[in-house]
VEXDREN-2710 file (C-alpha; in Angstrom, 1 decimal):
% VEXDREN-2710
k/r/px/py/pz
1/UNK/60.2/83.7/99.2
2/UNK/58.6/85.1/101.9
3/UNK/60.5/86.8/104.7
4/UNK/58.6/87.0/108.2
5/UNK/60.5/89.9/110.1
6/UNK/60.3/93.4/111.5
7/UNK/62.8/94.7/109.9
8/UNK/61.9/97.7/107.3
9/UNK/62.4/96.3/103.6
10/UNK/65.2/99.1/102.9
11/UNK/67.5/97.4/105.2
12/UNK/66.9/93.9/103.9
13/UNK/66.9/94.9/100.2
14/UNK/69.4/98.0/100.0
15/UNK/68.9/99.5/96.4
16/UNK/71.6/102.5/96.7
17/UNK/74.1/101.7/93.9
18/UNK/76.5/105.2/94.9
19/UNK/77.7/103.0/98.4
20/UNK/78.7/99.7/96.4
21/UNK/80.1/101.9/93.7
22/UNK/82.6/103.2/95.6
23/UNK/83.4/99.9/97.8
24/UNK/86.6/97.6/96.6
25/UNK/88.4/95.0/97.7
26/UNK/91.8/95.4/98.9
27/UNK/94.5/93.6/100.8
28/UNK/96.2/95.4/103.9
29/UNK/98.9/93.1/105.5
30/UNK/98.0/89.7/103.7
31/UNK/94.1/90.4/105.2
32/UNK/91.5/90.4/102.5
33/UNK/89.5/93.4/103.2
34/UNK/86.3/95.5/101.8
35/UNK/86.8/99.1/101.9
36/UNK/84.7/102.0/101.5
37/UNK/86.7/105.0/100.0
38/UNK/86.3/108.3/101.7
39/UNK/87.9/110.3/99.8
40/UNK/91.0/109.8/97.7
41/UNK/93.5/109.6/100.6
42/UNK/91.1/107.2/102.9
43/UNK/88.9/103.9/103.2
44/UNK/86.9/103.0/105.8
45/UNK/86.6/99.0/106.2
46/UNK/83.8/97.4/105.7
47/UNK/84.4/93.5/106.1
48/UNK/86.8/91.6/107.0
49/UNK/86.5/88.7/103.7
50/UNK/89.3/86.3/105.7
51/UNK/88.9/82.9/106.9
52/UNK/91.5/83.1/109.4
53/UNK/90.0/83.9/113.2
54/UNK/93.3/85.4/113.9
55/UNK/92.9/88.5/111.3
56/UNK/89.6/89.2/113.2
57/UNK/91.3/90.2/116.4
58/UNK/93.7/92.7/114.4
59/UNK/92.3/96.3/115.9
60/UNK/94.1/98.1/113.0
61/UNK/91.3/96.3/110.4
62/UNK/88.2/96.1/112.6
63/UNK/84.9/97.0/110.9
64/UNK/84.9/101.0/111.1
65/UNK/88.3/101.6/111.3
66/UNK/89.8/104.1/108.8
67/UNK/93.2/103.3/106.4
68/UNK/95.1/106.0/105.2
69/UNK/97.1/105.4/101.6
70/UNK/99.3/107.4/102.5
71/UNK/100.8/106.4/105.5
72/UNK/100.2/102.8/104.9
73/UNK/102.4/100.7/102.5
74/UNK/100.9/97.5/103.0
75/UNK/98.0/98.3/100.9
76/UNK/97.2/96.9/97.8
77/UNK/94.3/96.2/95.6
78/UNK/92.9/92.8/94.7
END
């Protein structure tokens, strides 16, 4: 395969294992979701893994928005 871009290779290819490691899937709200934890109290989310437009226009699960466990009961893992 041969890939004609400008793009450096280390964002095509990513090869850091740590940032996958400590991604999971979750479900916030019935919205299929791919969190980053921040620490053990937070997640940042990544994707949205829905097929439904409407989840996308949710604010509260927008790429870069941050869930607290705590304050959240809707959370649950996949």
């Amino acid at each position: 395969m041969i890939l004609y871009t400008m793009m450096p290779p280390e964002l095509i290819f990513p090869f850091e294992t740590d940032s996958v490691s400590q991604q999971q899937m979750v479900s916030f709200q019935g919205i299929p979701l791919l969190v980053e934890m921040v620490d053990g109290q937070n997640a940042q989310v990544i994707r949205i893994l829905s097929t439904d437009p409407q989840h996308y226009l949710e604010s509260q699960v927008c790429p870069g928005a941050k869930i607290s466990f705590a304050n959240l009961e809707g959370l649950s893992a996949m």
